[in-house]
Backbone atoms as SQL, in Angstrom:
CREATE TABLE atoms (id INTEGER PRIMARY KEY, chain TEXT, resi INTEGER, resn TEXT, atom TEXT, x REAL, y REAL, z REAL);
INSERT INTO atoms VALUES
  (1, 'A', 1, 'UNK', 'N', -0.518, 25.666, -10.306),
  (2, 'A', 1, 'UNK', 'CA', 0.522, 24.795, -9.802),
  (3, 'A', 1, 'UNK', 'C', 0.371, 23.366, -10.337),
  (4, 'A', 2, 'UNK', 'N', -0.489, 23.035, -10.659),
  (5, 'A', 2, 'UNK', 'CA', -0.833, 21.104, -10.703),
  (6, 'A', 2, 'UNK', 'C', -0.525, 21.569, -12.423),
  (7, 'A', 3, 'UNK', 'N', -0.211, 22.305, -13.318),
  (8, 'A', 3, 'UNK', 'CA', 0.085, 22.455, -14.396),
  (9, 'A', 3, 'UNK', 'C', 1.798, 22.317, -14.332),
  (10, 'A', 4, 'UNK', 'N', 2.658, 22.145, -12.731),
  (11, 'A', 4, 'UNK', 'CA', 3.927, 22.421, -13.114),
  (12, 'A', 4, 'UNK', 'C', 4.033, 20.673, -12.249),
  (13, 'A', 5, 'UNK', 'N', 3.337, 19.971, -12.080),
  (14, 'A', 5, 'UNK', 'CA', 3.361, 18.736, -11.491),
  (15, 'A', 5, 'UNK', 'C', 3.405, 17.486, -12.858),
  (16, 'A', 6, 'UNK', 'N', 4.783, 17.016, -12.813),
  (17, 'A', 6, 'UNK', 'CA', 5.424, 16.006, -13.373),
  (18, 'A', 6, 'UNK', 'C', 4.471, 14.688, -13.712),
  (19, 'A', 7, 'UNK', 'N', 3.990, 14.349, -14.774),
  (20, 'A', 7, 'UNK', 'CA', 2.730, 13.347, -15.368),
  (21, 'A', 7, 'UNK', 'C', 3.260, 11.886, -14.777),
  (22, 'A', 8, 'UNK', 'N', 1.984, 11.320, -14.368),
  (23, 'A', 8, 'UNK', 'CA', 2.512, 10.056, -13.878),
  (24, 'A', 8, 'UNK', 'C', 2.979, 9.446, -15.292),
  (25, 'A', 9, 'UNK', 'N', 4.199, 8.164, -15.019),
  (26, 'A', 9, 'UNK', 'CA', 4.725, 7.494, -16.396),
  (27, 'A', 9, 'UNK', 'C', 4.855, 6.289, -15.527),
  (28, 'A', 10, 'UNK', 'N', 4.712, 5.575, -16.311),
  (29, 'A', 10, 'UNK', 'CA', 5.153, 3.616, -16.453),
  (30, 'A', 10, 'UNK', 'C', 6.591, 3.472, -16.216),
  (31, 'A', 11, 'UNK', 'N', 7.110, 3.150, -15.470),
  (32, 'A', 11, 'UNK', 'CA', 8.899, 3.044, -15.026),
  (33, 'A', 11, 'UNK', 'C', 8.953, 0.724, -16.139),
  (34, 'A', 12, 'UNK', 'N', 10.269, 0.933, -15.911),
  (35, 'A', 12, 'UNK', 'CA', 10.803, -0.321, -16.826),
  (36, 'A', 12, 'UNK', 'C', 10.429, -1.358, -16.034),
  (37, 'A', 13, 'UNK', 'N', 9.875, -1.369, -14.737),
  (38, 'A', 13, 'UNK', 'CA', 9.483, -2.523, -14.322),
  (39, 'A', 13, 'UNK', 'C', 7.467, -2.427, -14.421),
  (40, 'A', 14, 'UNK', 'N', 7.286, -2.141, -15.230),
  (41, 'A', 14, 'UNK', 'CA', 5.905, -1.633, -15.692),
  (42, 'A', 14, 'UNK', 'C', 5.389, -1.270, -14.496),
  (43, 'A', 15, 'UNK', 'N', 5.667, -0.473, -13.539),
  (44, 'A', 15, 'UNK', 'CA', 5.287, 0.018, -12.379),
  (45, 'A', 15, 'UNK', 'C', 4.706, 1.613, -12.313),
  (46, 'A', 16, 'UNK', 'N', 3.710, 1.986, -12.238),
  (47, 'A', 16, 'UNK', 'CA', 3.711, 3.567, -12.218),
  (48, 'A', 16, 'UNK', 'C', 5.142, 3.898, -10.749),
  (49, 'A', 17, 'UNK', 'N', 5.625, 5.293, -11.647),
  (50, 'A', 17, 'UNK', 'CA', 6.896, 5.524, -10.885),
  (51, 'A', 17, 'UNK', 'C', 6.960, 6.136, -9.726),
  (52, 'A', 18, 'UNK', 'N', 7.335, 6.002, -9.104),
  (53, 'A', 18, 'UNK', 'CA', 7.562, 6.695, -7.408),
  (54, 'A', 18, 'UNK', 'C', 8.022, 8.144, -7.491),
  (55, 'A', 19, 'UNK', 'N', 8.984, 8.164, -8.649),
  (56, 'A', 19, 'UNK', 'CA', 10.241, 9.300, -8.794),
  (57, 'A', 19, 'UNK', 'C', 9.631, 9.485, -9.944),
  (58, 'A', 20, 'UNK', 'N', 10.681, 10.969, -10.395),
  (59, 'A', 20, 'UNK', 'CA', 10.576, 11.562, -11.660),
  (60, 'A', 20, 'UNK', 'C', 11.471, 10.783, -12.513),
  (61, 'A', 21, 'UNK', 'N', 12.716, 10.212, -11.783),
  (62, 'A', 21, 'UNK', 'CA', 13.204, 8.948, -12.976),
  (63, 'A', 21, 'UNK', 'C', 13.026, 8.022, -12.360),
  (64, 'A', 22, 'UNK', 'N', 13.358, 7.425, -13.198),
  (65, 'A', 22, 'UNK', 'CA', 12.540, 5.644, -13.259),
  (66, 'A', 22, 'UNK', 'C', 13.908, 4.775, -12.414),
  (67, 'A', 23, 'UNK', 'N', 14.009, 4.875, -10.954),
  (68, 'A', 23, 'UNK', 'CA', 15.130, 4.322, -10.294),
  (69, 'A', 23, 'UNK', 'C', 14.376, 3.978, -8.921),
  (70, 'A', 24, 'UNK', 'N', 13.072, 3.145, -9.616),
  (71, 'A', 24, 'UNK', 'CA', 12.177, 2.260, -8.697),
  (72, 'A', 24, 'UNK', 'C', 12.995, 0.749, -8.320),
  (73, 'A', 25, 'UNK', 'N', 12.225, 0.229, -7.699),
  (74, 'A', 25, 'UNK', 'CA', 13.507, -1.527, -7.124),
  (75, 'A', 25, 'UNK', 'C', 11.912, -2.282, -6.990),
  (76, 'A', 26, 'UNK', 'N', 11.842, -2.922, -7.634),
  (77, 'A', 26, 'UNK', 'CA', 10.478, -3.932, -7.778),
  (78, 'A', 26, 'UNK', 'C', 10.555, -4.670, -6.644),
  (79, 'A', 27, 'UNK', 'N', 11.933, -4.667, -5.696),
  (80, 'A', 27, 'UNK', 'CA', 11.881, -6.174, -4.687),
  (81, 'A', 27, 'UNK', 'C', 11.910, -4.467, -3.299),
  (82, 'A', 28, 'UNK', 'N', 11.610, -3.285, -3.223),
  (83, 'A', 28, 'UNK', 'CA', 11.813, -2.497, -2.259),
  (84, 'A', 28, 'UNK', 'C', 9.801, -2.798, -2.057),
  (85, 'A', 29, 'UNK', 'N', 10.315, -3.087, -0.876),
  (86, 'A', 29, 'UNK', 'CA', 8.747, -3.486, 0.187),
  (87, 'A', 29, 'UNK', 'C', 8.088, -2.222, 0.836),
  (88, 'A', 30, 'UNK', 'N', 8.496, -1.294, 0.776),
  (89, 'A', 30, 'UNK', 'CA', 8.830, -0.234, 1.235),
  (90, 'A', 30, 'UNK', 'C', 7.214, -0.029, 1.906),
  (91, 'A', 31, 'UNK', 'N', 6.464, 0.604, 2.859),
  (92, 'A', 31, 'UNK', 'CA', 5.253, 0.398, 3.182),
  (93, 'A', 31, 'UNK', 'C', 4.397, 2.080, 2.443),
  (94, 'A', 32, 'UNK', 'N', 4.912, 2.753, 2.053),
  (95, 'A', 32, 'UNK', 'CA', 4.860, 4.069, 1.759),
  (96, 'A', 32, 'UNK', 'C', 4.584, 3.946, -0.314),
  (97, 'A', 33, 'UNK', 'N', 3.089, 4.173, -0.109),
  (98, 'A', 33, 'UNK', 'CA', 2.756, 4.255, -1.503),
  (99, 'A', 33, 'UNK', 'C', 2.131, 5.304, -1.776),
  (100, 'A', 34, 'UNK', 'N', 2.253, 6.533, -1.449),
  (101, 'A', 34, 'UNK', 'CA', 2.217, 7.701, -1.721),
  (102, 'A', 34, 'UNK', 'C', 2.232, 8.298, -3.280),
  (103, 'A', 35, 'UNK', 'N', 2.745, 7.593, -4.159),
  (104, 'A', 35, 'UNK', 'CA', 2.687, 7.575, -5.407),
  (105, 'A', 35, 'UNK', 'C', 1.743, 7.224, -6.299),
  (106, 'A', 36, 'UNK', 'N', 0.865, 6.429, -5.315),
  (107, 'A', 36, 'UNK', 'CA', -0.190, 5.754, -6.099),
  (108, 'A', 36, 'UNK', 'C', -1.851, 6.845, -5.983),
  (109, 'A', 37, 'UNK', 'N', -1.557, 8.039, -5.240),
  (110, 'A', 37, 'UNK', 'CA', -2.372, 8.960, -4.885),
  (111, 'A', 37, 'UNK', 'C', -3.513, 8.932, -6.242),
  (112, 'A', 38, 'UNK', 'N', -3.133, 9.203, -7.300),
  (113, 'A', 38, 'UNK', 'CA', -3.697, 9.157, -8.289),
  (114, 'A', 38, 'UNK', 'C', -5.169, 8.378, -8.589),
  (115, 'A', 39, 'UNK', 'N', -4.493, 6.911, -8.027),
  (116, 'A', 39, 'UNK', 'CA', -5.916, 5.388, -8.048),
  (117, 'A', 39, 'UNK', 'C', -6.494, 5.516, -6.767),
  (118, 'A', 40, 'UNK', 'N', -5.988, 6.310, -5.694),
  (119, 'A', 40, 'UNK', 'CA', -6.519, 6.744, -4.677),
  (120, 'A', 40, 'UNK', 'C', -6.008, 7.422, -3.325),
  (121, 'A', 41, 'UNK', 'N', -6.505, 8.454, -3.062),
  (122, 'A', 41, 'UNK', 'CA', -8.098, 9.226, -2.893),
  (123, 'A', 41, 'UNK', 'C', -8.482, 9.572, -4.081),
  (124, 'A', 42, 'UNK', 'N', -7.326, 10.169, -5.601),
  (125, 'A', 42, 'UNK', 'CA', -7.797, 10.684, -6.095),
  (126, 'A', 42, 'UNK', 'C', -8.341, 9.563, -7.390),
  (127, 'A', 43, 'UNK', 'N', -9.166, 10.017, -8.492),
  (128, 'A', 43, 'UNK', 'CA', -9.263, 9.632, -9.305),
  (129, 'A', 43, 'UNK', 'C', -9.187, 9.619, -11.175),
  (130, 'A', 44, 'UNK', 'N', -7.713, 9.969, -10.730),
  (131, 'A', 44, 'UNK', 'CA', -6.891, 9.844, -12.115),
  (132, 'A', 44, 'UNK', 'C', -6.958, 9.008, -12.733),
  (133, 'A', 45, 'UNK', 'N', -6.355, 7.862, -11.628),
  (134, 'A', 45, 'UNK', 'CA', -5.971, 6.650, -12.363),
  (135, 'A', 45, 'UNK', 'C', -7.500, 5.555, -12.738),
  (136, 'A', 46, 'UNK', 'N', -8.055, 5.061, -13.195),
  (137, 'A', 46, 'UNK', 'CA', -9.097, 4.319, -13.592),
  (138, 'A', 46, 'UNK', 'C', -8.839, 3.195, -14.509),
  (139, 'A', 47, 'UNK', 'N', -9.673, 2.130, -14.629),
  (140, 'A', 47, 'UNK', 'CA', -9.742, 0.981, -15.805),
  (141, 'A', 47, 'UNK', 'C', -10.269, 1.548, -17.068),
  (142, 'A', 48, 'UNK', 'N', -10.866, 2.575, -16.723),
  (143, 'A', 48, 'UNK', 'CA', -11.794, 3.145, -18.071),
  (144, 'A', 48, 'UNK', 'C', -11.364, 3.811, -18.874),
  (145, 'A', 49, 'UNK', 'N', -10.491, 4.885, -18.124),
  (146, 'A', 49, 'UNK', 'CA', -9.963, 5.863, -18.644),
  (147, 'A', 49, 'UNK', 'C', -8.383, 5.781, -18.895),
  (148, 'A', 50, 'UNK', 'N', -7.973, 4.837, -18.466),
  (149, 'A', 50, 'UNK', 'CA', -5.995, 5.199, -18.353),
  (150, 'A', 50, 'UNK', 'C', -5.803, 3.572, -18.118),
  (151, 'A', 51, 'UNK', 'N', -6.366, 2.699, -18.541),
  (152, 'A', 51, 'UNK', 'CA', -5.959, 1.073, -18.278),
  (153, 'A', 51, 'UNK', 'C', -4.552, 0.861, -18.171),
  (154, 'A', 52, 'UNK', 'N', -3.507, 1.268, -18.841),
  (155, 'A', 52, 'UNK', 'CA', -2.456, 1.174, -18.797),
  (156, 'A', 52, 'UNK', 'C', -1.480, 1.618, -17.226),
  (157, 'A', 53, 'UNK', 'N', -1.884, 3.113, -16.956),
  (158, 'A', 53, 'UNK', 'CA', -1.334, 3.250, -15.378),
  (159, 'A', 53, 'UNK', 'C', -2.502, 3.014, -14.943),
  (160, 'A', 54, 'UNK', 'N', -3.898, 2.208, -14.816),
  (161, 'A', 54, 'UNK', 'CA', -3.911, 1.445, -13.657),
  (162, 'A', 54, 'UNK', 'C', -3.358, -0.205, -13.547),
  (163, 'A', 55, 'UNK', 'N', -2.940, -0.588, -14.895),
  (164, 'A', 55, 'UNK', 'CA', -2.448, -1.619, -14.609),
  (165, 'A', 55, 'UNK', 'C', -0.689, -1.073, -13.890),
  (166, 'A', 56, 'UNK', 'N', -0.073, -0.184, -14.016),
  (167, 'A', 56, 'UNK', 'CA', 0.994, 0.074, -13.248),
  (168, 'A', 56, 'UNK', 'C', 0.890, 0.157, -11.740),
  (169, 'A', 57, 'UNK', 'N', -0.453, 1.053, -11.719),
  (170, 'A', 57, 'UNK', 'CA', -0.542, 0.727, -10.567),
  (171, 'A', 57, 'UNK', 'C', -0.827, -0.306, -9.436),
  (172, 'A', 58, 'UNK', 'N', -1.154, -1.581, -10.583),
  (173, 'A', 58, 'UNK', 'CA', -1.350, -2.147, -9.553),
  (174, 'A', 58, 'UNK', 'C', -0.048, -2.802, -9.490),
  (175, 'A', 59, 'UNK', 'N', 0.823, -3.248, -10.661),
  (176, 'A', 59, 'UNK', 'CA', 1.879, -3.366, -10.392),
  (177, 'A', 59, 'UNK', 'C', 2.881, -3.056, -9.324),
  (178, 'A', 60, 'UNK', 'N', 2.656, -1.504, -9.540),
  (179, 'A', 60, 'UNK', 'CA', 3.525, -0.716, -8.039),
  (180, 'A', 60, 'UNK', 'C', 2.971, -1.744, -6.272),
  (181, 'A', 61, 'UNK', 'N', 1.894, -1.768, -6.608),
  (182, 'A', 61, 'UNK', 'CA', 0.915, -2.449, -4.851),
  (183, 'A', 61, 'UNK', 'C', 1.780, -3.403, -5.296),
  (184, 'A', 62, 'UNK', 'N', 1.846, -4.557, -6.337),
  (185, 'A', 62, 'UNK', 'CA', 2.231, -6.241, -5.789),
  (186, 'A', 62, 'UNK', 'C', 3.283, -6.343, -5.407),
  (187, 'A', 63, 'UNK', 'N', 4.116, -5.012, -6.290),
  (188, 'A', 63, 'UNK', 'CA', 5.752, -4.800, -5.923),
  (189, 'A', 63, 'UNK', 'C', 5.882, -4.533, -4.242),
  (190, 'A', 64, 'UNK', 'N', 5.342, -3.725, -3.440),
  (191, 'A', 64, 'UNK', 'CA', 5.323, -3.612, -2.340),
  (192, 'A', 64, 'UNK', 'C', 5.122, -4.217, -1.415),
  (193, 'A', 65, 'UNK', 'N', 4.370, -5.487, -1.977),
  (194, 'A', 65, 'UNK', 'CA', 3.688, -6.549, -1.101),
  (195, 'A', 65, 'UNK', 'C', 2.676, -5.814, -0.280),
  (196, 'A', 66, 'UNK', 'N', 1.831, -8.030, 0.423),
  (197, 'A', 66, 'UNK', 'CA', 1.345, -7.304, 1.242),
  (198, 'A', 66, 'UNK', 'C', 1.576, -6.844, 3.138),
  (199, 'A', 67, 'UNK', 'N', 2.755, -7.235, 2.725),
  (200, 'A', 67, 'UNK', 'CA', 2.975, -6.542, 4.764),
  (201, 'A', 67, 'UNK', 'C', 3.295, -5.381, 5.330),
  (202, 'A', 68, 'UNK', 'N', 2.444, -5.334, 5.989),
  (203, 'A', 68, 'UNK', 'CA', 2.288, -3.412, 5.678),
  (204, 'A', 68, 'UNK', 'C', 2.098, -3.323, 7.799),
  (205, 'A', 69, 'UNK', 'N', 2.636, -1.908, 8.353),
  (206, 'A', 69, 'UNK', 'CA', 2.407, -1.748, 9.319),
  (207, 'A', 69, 'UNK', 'C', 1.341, -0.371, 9.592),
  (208, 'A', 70, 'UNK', 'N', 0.736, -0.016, 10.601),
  (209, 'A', 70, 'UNK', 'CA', 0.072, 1.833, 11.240),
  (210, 'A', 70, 'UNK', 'C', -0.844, 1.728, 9.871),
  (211, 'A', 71, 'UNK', 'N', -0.889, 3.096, 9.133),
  (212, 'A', 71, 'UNK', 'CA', -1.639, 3.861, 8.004),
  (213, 'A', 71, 'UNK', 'C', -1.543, 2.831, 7.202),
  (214, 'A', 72, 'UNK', 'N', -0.289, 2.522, 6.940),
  (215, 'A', 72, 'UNK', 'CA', -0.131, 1.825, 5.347),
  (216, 'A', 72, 'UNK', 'C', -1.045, 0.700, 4.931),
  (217, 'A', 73, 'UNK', 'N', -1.443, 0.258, 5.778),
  (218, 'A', 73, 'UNK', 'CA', -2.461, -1.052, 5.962),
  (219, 'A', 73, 'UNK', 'C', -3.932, -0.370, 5.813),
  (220, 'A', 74, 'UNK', 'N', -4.576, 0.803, 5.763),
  (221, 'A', 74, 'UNK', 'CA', -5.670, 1.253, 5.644),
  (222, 'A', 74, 'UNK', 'C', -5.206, 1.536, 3.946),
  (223, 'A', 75, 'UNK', 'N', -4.264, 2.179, 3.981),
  (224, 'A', 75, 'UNK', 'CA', -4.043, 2.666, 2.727),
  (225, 'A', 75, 'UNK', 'C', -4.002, 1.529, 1.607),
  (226, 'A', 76, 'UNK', 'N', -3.337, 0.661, 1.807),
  (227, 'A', 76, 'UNK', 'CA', -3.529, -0.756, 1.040),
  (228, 'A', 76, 'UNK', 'C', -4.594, -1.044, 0.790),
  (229, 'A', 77, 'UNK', 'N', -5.586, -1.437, 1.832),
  (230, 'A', 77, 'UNK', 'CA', -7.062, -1.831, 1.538),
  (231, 'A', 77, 'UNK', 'C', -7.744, -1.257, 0.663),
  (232, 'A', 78, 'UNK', 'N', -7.786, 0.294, 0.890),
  (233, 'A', 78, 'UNK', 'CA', -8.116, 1.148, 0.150),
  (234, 'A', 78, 'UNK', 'C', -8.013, 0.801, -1.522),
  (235, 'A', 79, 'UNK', 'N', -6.372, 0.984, -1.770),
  (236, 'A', 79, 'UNK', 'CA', -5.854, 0.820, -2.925),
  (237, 'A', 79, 'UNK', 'C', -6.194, -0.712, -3.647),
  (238, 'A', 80, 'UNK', 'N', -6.430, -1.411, -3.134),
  (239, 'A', 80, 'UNK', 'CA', -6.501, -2.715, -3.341),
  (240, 'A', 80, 'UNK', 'C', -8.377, -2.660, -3.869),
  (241, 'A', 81, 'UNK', 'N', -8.687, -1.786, -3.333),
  (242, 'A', 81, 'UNK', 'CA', -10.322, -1.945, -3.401),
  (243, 'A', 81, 'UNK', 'C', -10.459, -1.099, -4.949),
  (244, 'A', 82, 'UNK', 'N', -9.738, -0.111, -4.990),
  (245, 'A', 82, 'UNK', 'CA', -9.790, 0.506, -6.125),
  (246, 'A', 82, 'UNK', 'C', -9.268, 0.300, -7.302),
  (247, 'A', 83, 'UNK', 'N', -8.511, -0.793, -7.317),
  (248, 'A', 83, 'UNK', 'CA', -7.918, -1.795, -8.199),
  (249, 'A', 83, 'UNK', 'C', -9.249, -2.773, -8.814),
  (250, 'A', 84, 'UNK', 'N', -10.277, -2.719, -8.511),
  (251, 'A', 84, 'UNK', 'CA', -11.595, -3.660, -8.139),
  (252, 'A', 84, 'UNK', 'C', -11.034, -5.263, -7.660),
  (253, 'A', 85, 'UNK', 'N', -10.123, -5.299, -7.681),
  (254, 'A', 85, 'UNK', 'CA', -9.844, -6.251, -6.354),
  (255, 'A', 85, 'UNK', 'C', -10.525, -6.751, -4.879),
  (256, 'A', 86, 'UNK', 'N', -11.596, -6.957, -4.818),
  (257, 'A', 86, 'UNK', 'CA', -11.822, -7.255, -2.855),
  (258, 'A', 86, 'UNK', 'C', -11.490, -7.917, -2.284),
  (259, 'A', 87, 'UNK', 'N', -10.801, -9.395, -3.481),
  (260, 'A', 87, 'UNK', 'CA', -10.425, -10.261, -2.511),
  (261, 'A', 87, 'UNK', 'C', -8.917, -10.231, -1.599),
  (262, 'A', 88, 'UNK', 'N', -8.258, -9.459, -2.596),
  (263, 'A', 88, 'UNK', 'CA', -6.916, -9.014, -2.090),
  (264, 'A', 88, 'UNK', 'C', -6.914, -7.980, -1.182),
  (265, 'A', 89, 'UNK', 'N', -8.249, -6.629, -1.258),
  (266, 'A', 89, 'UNK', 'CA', -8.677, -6.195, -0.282),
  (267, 'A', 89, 'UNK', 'C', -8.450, -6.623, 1.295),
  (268, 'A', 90, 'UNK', 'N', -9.693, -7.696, 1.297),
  (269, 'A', 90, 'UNK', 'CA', -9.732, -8.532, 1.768),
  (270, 'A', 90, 'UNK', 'C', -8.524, -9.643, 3.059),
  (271, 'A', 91, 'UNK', 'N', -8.094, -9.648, 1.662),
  (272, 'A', 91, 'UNK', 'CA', -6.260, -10.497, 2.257),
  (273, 'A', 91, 'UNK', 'C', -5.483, -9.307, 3.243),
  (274, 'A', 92, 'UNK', 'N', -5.945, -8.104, 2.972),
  (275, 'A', 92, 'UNK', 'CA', -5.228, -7.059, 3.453),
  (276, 'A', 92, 'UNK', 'C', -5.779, -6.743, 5.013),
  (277, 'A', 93, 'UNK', 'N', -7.185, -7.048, 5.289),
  (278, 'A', 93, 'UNK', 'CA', -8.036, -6.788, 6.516),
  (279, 'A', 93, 'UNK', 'C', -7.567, -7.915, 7.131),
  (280, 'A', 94, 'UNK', 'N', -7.353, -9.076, 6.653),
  (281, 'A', 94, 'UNK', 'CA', -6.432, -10.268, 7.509),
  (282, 'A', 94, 'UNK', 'C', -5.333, -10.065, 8.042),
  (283, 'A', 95, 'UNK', 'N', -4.916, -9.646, 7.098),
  (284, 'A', 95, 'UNK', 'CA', -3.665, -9.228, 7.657),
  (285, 'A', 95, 'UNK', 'C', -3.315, -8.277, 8.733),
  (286, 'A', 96, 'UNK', 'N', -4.206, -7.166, 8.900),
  (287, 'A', 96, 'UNK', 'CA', -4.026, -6.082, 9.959),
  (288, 'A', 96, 'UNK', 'C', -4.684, -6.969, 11.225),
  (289, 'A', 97, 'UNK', 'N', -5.540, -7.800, 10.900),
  (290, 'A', 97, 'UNK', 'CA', -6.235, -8.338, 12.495),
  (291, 'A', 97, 'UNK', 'C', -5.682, -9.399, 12.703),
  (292, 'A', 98, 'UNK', 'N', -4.264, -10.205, 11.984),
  (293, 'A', 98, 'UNK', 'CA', -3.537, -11.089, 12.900),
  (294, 'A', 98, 'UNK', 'C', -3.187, -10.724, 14.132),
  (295, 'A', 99, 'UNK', 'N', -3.467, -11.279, 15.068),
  (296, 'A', 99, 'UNK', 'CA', -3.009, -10.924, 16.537),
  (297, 'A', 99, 'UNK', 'C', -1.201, -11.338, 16.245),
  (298, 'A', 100, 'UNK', 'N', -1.019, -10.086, 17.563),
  (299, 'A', 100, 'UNK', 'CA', 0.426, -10.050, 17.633),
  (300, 'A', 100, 'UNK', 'C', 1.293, -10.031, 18.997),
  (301, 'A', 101, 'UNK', 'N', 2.403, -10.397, 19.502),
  (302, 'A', 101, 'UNK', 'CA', 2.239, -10.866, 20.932),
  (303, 'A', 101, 'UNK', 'C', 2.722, -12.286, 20.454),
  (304, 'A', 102, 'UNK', 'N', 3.612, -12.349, 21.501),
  (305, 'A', 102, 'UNK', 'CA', 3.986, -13.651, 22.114),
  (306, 'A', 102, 'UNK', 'C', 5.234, -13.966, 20.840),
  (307, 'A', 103, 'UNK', 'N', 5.141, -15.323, 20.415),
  (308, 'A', 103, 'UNK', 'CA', 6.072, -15.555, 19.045),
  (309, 'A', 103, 'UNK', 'C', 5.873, -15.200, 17.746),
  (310, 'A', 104, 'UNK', 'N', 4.261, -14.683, 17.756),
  (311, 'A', 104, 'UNK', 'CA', 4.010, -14.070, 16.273),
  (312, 'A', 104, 'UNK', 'C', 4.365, -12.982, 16.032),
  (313, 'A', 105, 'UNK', 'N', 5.422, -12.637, 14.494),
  (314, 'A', 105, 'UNK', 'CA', 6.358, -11.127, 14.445),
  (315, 'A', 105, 'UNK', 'C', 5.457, -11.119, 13.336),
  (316, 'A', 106, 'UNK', 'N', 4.481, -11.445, 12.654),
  (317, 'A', 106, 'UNK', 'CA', 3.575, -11.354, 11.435),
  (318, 'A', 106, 'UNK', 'C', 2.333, -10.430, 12.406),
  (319, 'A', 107, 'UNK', 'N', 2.082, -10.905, 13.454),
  (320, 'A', 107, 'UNK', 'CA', 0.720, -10.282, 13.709),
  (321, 'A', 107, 'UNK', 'C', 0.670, -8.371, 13.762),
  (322, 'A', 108, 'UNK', 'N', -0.120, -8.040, 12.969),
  (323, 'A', 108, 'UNK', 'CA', -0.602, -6.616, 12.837),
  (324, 'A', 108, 'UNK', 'C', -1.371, -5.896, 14.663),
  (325, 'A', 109, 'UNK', 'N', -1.752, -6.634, 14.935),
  (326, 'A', 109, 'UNK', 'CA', -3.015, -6.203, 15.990),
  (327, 'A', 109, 'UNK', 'C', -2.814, -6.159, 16.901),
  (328, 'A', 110, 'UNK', 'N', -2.662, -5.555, 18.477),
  (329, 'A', 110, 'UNK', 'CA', -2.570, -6.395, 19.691),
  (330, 'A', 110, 'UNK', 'C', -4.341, -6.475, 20.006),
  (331, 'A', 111, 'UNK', 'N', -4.115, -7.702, 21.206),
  (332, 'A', 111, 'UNK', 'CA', -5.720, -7.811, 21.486),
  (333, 'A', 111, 'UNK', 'C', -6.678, -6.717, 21.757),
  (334, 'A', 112, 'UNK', 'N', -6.195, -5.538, 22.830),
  (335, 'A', 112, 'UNK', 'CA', -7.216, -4.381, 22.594),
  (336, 'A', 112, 'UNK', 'C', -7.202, -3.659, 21.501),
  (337, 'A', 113, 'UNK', 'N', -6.867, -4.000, 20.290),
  (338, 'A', 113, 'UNK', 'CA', -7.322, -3.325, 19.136),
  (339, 'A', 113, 'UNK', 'C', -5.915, -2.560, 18.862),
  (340, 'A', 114, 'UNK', 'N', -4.998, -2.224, 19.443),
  (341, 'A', 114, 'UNK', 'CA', -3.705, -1.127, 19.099),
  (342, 'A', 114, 'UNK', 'C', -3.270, -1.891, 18.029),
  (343, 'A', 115, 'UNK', 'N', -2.840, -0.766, 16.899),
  (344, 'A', 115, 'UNK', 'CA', -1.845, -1.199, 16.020),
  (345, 'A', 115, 'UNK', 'C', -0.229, -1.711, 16.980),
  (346, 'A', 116, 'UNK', 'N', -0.104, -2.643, 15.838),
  (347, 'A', 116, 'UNK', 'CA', 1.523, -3.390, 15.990),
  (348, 'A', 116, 'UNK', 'C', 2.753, -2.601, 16.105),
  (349, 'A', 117, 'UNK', 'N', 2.202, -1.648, 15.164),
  (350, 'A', 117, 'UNK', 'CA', 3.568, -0.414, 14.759),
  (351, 'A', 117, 'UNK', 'C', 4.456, 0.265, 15.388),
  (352, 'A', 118, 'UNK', 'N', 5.828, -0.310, 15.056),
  (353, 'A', 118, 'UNK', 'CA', 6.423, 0.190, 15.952),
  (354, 'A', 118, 'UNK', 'C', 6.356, 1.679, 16.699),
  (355, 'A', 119, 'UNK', 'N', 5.729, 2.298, 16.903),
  (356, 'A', 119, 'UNK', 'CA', 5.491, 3.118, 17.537),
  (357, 'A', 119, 'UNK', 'C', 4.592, 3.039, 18.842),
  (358, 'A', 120, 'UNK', 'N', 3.676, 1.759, 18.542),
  (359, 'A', 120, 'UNK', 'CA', 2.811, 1.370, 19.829),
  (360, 'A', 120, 'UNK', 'C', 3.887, 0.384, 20.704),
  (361, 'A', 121, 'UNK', 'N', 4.319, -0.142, 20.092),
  (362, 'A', 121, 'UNK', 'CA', 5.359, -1.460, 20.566),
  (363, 'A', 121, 'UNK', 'C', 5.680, -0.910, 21.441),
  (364, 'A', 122, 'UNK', 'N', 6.211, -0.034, 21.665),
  (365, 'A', 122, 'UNK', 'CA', 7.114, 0.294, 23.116),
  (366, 'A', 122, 'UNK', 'C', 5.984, 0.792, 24.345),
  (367, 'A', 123, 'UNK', 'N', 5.304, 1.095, 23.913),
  (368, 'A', 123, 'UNK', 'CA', 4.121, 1.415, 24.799),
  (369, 'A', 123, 'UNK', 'C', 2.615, 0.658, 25.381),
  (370, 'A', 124, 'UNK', 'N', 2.741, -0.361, 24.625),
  (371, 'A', 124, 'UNK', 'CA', 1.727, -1.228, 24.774),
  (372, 'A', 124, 'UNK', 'C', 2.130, -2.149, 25.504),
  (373, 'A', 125, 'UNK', 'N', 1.593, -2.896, 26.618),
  (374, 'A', 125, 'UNK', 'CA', 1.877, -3.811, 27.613),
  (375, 'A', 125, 'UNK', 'C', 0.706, -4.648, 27.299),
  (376, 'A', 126, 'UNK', 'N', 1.331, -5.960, 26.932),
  (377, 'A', 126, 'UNK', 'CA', -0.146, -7.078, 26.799),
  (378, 'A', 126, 'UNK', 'C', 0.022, -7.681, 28.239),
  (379, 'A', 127, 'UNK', 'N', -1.643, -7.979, 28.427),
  (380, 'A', 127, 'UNK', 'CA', -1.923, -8.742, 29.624),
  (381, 'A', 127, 'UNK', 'C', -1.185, -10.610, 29.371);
């Protein structure tokens, strides 16, 4: 089966591609980088071996930015680490432990530790 699976390619915004055609949006924030599977868990993508899609890939991460909600924010770090990046890593662990509550719509965290995501939102009651 992984012999009938479509080769990662470089889309026109030098981005490794999401799709099988290249009808990526460089300004879509989208939190879902599922495409980037390759630079991680797996290890396709490398500096050593394929410099070119890992420079797409990292392309694809900056395109997405970094505000990310739930999984996607582990998954970032991740990806960001495997980029050999830590400091943007880094920028990414800030980002999930902004507290959130009250007037801040940036904060990732509530104080007992629950993700922000809308899925806790409705269920989480801050003191």
């Amino acid at each position: 089966m992984v012999k009938k699976l479509a080769p990662m390619q470089i889309g026109k915004y030098t981005q490794l591609q999401e799709w099988l055609e290249d009808k990526d949006d460089p300004k879509n924030e989208h939190r879902h980088v599922s495409h980037l599977y390759g630079l991680y868990p797996g290890n396709q993508v490398s500096p050593y071996t394929h410099p070119k899609l890992f420079e797409a890939a990292r392309n694809s991460l900056v395109y997405r930015g970094d505000k990310a909600t739930g999984w996607s924010i582990g998954w970032k770090v991740n990806l960001w680490a495997r980029l050999l990046d830590g400091n943007h890593a880094y920028t990414i662990v800030n980002n999930m432990l902004t507290l959130a509550g009250g007037n801040n719509q940036d904060g990732r965290t509530y104080p007992n530790m629950f993700t922000a995501h809308p899925r806790f939102r409705s269920t989480v009651t801050l003191a």
